[in-house]
C-alpha positions as a LaTeX table, in Angstrom:
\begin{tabular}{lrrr}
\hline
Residue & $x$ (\AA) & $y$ (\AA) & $z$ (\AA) \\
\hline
Unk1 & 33.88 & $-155.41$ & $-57.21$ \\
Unk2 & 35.41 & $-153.85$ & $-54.43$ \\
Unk3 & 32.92 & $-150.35$ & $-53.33$ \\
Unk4 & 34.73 & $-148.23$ & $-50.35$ \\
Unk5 & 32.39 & $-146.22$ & $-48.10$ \\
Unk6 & 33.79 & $-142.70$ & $-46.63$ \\
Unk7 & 31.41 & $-142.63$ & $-43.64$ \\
Unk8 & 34.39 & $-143.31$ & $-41.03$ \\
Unk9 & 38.13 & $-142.11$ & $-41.84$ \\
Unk10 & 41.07 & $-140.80$ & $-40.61$ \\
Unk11 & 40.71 & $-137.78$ & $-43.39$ \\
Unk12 & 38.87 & $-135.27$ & $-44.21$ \\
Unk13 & 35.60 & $-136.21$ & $-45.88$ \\
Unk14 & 37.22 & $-134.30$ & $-49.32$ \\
Unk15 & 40.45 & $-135.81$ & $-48.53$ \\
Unk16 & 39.10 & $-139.25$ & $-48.59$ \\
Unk17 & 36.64 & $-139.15$ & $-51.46$ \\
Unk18 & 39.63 & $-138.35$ & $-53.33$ \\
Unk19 & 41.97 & $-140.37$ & $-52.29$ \\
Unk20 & 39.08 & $-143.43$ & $-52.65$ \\
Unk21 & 38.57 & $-141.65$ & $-56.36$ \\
Unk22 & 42.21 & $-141.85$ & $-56.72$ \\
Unk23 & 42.60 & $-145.63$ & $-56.10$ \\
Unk24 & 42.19 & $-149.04$ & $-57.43$ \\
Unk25 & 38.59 & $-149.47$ & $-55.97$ \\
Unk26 & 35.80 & $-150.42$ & $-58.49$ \\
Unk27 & 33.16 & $-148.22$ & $-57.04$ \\
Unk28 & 32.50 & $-145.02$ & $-54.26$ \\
Unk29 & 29.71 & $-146.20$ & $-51.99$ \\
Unk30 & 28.27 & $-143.07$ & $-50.90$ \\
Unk31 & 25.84 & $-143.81$ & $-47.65$ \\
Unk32 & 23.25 & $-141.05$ & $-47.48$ \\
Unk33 & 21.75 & $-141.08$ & $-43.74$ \\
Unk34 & 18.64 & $-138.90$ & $-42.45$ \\
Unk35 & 18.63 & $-139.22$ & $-39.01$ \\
Unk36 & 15.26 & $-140.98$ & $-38.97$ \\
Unk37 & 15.66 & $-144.06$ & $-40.88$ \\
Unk38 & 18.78 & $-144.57$ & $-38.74$ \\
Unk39 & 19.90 & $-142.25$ & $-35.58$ \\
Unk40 & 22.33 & $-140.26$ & $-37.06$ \\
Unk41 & 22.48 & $-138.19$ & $-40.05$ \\
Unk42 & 25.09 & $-137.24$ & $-42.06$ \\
Unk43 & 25.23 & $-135.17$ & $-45.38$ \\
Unk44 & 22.60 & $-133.19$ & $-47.33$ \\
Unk45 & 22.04 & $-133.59$ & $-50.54$ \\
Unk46 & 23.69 & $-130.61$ & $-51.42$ \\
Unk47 & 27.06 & $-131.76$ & $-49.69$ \\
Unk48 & 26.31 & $-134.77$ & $-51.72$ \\
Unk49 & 26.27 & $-133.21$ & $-55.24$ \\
Unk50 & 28.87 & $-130.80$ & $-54.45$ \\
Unk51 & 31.50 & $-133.39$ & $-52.48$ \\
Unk52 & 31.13 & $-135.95$ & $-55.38$ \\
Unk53 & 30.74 & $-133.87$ & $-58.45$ \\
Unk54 & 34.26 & $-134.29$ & $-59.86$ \\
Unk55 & 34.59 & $-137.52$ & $-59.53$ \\
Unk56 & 35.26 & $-140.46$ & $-61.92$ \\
Unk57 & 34.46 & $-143.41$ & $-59.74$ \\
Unk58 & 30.79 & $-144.93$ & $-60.52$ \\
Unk59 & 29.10 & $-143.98$ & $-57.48$ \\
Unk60 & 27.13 & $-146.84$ & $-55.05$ \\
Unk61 & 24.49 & $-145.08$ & $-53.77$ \\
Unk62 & 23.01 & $-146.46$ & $-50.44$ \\
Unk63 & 19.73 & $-144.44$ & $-48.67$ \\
Unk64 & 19.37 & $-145.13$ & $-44.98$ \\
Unk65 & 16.05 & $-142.49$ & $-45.33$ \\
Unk66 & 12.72 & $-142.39$ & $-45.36$ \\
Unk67 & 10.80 & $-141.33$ & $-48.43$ \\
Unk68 & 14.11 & $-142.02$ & $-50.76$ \\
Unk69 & 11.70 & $-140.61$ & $-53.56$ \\
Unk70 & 12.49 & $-137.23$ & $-52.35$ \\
Unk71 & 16.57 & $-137.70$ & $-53.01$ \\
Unk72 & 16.22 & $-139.80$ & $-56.32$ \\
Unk73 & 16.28 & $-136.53$ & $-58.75$ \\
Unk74 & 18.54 & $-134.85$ & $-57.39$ \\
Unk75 & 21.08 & $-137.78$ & $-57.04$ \\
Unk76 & 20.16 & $-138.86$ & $-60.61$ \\
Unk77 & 22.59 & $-135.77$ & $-61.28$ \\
Unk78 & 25.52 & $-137.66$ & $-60.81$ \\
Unk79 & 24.97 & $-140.42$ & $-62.96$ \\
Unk80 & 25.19 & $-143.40$ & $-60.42$ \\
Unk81 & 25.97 & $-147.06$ & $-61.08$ \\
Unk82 & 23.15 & $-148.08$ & $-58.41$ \\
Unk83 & 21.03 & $-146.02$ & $-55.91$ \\
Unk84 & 19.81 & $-148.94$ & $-53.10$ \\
Unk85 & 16.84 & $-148.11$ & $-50.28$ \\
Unk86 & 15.09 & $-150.20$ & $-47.86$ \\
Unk87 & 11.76 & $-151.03$ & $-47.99$ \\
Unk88 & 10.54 & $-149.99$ & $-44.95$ \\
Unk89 & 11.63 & $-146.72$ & $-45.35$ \\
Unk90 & 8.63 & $-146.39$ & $-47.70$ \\
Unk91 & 4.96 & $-147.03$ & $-48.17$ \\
Unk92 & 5.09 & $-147.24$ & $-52.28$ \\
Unk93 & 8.21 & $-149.20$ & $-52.83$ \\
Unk94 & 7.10 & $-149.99$ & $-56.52$ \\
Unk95 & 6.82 & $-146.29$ & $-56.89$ \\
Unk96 & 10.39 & $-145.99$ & $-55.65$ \\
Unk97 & 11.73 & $-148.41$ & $-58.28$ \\
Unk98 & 10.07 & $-146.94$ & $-60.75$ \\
Unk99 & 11.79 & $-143.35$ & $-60.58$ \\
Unk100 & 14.86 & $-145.26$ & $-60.33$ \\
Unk101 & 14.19 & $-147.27$ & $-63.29$ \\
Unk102 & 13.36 & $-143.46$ & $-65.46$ \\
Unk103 & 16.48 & $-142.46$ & $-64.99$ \\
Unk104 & 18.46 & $-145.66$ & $-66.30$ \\
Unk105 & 20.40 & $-146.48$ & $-63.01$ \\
Unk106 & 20.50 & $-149.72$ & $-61.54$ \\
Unk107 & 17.81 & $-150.43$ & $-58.61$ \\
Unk108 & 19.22 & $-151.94$ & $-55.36$ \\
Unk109 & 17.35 & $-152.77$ & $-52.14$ \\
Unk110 & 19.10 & $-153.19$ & $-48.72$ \\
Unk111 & 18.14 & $-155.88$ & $-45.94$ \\
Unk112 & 18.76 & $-155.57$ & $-42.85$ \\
Unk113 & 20.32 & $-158.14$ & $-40.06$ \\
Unk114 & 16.99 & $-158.56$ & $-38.58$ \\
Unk115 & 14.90 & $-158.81$ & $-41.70$ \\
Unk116 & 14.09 & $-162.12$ & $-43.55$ \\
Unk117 & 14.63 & $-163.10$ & $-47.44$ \\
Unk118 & 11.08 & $-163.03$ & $-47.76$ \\
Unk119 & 11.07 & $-159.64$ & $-47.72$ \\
Unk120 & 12.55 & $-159.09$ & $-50.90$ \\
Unk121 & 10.04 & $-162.00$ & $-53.16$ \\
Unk122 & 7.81 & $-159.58$ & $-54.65$ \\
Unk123 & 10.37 & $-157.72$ & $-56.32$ \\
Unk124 & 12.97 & $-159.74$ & $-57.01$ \\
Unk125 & 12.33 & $-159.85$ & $-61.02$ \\
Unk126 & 12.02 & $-156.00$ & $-60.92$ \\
Unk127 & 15.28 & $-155.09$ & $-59.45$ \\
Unk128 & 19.26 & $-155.19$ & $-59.94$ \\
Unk129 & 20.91 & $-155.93$ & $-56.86$ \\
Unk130 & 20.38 & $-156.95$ & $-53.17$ \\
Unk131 & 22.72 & $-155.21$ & $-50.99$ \\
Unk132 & 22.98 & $-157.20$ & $-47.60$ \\
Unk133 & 23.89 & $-155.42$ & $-44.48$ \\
Unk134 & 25.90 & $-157.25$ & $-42.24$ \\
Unk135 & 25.89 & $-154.63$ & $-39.64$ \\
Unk136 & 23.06 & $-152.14$ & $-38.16$ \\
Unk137 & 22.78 & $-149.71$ & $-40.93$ \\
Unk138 & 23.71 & $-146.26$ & $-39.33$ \\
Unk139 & 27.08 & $-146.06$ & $-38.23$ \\
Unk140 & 30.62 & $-147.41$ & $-39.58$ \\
Unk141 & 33.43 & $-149.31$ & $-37.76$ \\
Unk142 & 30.85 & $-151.95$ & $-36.45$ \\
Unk143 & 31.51 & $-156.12$ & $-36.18$ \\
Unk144 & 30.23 & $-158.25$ & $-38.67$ \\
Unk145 & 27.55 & $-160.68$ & $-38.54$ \\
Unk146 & 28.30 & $-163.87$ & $-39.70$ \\
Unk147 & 24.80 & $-165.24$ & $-40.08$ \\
Unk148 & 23.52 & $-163.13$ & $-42.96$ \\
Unk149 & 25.17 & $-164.59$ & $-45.34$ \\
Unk150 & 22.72 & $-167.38$ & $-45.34$ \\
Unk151 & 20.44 & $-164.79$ & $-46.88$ \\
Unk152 & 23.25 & $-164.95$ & $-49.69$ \\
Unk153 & 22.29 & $-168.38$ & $-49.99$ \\
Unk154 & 19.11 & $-167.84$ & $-50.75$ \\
Unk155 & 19.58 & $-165.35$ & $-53.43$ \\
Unk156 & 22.34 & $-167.23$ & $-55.24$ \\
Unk157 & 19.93 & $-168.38$ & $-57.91$ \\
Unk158 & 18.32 & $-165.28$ & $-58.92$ \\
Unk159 & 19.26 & $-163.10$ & $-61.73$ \\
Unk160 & 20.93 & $-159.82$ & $-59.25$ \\
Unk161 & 23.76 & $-158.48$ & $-58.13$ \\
Unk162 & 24.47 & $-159.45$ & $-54.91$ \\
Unk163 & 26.14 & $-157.06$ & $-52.09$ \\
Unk164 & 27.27 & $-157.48$ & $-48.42$ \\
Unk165 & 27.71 & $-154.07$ & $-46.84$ \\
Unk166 & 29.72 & $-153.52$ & $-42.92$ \\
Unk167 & 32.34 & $-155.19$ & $-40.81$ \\
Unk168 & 34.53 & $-156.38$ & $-43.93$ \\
Unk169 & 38.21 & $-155.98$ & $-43.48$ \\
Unk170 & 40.86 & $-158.51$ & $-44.10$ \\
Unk171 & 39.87 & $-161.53$ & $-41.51$ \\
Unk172 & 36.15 & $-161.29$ & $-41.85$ \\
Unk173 & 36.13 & $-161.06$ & $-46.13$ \\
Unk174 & 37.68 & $-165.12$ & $-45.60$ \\
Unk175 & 33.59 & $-165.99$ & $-44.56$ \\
Unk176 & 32.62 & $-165.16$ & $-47.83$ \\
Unk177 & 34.20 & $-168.00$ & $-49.23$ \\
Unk178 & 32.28 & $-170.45$ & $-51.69$ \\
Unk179 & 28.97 & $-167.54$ & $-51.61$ \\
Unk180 & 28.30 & $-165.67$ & $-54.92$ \\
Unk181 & 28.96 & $-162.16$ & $-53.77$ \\
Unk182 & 29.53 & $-159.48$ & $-56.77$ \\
Unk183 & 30.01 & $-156.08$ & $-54.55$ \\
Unk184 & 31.96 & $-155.91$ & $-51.33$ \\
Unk185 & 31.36 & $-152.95$ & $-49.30$ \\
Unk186 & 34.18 & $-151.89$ & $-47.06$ \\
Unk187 & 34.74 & $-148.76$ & $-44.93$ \\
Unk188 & 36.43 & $-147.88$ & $-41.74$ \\
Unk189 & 39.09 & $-150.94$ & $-43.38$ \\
Unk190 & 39.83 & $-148.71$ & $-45.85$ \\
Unk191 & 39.73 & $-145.15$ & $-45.11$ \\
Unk192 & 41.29 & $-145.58$ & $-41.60$ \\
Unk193 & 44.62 & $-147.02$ & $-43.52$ \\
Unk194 & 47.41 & $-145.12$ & $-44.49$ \\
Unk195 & 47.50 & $-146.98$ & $-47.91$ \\
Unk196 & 44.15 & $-147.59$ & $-49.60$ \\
Unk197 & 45.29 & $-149.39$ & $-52.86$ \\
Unk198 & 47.12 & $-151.53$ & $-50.17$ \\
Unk199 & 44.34 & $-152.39$ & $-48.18$ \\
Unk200 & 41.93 & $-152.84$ & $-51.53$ \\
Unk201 & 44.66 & $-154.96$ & $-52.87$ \\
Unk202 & 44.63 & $-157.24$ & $-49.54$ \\
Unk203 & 40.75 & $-157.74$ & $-49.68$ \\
Unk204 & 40.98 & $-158.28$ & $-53.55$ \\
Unk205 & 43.71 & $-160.84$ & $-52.88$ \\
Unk206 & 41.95 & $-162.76$ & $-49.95$ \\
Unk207 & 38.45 & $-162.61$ & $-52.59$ \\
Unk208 & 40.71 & $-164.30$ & $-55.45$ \\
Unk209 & 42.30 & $-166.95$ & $-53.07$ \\
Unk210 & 39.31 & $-167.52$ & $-51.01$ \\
Unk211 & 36.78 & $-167.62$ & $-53.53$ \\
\hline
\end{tabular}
């Protein structure tokens, strides 16, 4: 599945959540940024449930915060397809999982270049989907790191969705040939086009010849 992220475009933030709504992409990843998980912040939740309430899209919902907890309710409004947080941005990640779980939406957590599989063991059976970042969560546009998809690797034989999340456009999607990757994130590819089914068709087409 091909999820496109509207943290960097050439639009309008409206402008572009429709015109990602619009195209051929499988799912709207919707990054959700405090400003103390990561530097910068971005939307409230409010701007969240009012900038995405029309759409049709399932929504990929990714928490660069701290106490996610405190968004899960709310966001639970729209009906997501996933909501994915990282572990260190809270002390009761079991608790986290949980809420997730009550509302019947799939349960994703995110690791981060510098973190290790390990990480993830003790909740591997209790969740949906790994999203990968291969960038520093926190800001779009940046290069991708090559070296994280050995964490892909390593998760290949588990029962999860499996996501890679920054730097993907169409030369850096050809290194995720022969790994089992289900969701590919891609951003600033995308929404700084002129033609998003063209560049979604591009990254489909280098997926289906690569792959």
């Amino acid at each position: 599945m091909i999820a496109v992220s509207y943290l960097k475009s050439k639009y309008e933030k409206y402008e572009t959540i429709k015109l990602i709504n619009n195209s051929n992409a499988d799912l709207i990843h919707v990054d959700l940024m405090d400003g103390l998980y990561v530097e910068n912040k971005n939307f409230t939740i409010e701007e969240v449930l009012n900038d995405l309430k029309d759409t049709t899209k399932p929504l990929d919902i990714h928490l660069m915060v701290n106490n996610p907890e405190i968004y899960i309710p709310d966001l639970a409004k729209l009906k997501p397809f996933a909501i994915t947080f990282h572990l260190d941005g809270t002390s009761n990640p079991l608790e986290v999982i949980d809420l997730i779980k009550d509302y019947n939406i799939k349960v994703g957590i995110a690791i981060n270049p510098n973190e290790e599989k390990f990480i993830l063991d003790d909740y591997l059976d209790i969740i949906d989907y790994v999203l990968i970042m291969s960038v520093v969560p926190g800001k779009g546009g940046q290069m991708f790191i090559k070296e994280v998809l050995n964490k892909v690797k390593e998760l290949e034989n588990k029962n999860l969705l499996i996501g890679i999340d920054g730097g993907i456009n169409e030369s850096t999607i050809i290194y995720l040939k022969d790994y089992k990757i289900d969701i590919v994130v891609s951003g600033s590819y995308v929404c700084m086009s002129d033609n998003y089914n063209k560049s979604i068709n591009i990254l489909r087409y280098k997926l289906n010849d690569y792959l």
